[in-house]
VMD Tcl script that builds the backbone (N, CA, C; Angstrom):
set m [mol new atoms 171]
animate dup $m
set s [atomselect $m all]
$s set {name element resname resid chain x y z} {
  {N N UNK 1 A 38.925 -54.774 -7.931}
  {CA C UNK 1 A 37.983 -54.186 -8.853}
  {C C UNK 1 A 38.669 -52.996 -9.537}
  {N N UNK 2 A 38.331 -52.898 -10.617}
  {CA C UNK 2 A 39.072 -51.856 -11.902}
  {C C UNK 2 A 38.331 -50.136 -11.525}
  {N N UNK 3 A 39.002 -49.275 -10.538}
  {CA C UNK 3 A 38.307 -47.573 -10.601}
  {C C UNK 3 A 37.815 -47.820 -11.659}
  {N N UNK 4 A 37.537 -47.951 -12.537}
  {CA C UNK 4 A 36.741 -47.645 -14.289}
  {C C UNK 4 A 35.322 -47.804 -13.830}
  {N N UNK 5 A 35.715 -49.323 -13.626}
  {CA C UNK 5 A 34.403 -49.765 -12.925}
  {C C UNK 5 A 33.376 -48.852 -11.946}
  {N N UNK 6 A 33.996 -48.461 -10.840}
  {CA C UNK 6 A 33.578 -47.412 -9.664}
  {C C UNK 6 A 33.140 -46.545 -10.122}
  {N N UNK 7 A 33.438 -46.248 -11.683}
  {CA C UNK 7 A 32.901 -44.647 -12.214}
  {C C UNK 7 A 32.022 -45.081 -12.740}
  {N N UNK 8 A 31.936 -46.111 -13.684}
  {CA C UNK 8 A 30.505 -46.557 -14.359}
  {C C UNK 8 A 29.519 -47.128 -13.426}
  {N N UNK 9 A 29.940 -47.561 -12.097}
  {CA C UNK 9 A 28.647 -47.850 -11.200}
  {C C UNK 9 A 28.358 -46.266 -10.477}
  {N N UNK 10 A 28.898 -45.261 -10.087}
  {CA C UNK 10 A 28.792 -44.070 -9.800}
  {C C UNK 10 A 27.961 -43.524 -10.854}
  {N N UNK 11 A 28.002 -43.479 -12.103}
  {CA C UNK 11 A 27.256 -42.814 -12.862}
  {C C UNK 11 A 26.002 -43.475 -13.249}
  {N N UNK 12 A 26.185 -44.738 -13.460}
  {CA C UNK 12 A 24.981 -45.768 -13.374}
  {C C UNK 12 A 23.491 -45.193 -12.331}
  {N N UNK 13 A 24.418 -45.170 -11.005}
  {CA C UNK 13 A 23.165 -44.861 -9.407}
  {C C UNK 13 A 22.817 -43.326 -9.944}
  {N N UNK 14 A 23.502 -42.643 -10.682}
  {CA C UNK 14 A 23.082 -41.390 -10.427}
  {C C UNK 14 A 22.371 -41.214 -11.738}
  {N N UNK 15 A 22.314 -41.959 -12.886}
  {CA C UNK 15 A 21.545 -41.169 -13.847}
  {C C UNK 15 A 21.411 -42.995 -14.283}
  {N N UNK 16 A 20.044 -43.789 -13.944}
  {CA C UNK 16 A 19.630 -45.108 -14.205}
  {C C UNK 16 A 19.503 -45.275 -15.414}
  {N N UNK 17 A 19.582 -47.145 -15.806}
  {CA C UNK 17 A 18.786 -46.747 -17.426}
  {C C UNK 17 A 17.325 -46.749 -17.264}
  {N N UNK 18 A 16.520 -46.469 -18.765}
  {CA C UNK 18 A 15.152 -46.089 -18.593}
  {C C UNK 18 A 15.054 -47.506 -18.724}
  {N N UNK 19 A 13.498 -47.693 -18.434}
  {CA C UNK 19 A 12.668 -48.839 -17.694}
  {C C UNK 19 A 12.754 -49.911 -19.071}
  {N N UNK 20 A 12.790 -49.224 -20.259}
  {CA C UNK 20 A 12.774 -49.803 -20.979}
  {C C UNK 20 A 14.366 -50.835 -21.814}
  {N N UNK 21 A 15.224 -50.024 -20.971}
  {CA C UNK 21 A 16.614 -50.574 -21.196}
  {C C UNK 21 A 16.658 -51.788 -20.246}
  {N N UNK 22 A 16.020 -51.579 -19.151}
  {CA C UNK 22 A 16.201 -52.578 -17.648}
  {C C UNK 22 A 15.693 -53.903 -18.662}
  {N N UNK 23 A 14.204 -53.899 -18.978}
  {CA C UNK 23 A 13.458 -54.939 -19.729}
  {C C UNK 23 A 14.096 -55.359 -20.514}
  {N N UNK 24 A 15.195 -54.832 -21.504}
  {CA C UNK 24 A 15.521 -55.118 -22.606}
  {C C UNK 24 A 16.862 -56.503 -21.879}
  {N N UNK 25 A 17.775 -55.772 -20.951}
  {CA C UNK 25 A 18.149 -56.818 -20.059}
  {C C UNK 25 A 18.147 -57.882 -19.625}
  {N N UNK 26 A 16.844 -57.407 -19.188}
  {CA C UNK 26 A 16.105 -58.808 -18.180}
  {C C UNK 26 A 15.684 -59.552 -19.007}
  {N N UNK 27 A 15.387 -59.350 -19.923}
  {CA C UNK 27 A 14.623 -60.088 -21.185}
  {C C UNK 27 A 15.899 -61.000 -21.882}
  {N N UNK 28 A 17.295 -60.613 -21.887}
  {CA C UNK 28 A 18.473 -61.424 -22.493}
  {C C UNK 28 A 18.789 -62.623 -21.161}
  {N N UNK 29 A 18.903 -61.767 -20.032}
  {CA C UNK 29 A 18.965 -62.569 -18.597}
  {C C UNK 29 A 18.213 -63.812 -19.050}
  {N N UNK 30 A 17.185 -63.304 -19.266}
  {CA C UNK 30 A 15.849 -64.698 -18.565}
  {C C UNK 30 A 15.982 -65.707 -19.781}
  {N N UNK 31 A 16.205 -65.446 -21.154}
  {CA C UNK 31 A 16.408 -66.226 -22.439}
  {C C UNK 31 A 17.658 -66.940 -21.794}
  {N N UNK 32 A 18.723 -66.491 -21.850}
  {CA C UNK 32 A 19.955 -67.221 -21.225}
  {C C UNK 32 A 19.724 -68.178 -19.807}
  {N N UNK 33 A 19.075 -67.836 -19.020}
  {CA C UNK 33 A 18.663 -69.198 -18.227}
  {C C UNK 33 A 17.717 -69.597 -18.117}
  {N N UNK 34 A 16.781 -69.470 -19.249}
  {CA C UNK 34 A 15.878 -70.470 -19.810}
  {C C UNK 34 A 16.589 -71.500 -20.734}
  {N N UNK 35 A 17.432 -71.202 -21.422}
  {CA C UNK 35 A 18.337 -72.224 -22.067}
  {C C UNK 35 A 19.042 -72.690 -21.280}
  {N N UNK 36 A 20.183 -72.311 -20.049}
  {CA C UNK 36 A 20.802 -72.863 -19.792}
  {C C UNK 36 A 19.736 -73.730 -18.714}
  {N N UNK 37 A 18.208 -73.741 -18.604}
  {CA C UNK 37 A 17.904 -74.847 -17.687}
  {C C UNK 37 A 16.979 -75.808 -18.504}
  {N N UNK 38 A 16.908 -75.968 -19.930}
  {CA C UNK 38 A 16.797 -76.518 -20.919}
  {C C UNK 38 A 18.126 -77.425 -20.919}
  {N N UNK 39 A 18.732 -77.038 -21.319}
  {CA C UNK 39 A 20.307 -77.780 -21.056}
  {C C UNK 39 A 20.619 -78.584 -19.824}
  {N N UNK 40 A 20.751 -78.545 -19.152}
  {CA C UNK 40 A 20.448 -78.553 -17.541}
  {C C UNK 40 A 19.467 -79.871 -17.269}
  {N N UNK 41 A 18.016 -79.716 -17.723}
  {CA C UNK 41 A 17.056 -80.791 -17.809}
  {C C UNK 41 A 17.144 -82.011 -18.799}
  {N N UNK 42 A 17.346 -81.984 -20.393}
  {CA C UNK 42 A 17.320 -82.675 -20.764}
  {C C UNK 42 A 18.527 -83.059 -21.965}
  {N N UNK 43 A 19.236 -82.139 -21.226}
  {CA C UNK 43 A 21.023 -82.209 -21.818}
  {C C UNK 43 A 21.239 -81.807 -23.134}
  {N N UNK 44 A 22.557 -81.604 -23.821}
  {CA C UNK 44 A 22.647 -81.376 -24.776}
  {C C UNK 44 A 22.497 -82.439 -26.315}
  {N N UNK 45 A 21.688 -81.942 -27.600}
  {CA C UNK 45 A 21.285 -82.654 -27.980}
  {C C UNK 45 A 22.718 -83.661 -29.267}
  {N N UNK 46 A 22.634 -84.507 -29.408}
  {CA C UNK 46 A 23.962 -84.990 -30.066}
  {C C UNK 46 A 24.125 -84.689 -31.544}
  {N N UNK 47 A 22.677 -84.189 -32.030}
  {CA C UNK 47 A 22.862 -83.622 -33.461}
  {C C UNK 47 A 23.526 -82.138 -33.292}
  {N N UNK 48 A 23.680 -81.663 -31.538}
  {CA C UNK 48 A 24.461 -80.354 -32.257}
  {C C UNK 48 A 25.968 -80.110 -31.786}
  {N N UNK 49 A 26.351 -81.775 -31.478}
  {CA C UNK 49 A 27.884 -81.620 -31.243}
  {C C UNK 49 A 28.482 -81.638 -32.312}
  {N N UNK 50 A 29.700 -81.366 -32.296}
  {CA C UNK 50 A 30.463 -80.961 -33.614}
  {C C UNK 50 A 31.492 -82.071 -33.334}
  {N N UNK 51 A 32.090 -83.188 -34.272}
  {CA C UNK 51 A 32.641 -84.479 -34.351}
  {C C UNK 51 A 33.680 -83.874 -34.460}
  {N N UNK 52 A 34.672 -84.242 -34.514}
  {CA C UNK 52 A 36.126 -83.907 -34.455}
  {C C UNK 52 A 36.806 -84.749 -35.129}
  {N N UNK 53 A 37.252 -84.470 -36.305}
  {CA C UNK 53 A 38.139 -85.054 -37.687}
  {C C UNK 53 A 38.971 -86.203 -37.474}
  {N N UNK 54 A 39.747 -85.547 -35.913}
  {CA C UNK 54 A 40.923 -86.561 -35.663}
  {C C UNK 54 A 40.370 -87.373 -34.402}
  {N N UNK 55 A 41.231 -88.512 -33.922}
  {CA C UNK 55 A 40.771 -89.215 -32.549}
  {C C UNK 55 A 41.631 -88.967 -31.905}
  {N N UNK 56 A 41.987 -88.952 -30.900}
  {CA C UNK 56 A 42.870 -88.460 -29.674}
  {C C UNK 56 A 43.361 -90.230 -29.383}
  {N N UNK 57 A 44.611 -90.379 -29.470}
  {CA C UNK 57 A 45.131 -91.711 -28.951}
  {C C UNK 57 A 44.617 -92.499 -27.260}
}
mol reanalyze $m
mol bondsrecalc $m
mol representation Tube
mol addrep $m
């Protein structure tokens, strides 16, 4: 683990974010694995793969 790190979790415990930063978080968290269990359930859809010009031999 990077000391950098150790200082930004040291300063993190000692001065938190406000309640409203936590939410703002949790709120990207929970979007991101709500999609990734969208994905997950009924797979990815084929109109949003991207075709590829060339074919691979």
């Amino acid at each position: 683990m990077n000391p950098r790190w150790l200082l930004k979790a040291k300063r993190w415990a000692q001065h938190p974010p406000s309640m409203r930063q936590v939410m703002f978080y949790g709120a990207i968290i929970a979007t991101c694995l709500a999609l990734a269990g969208v994905e997950w359930l009924w797979g990815w859809p084929d109109w949003l793969t991207v075709n590829s010009p060339r074919r691979l031999p």
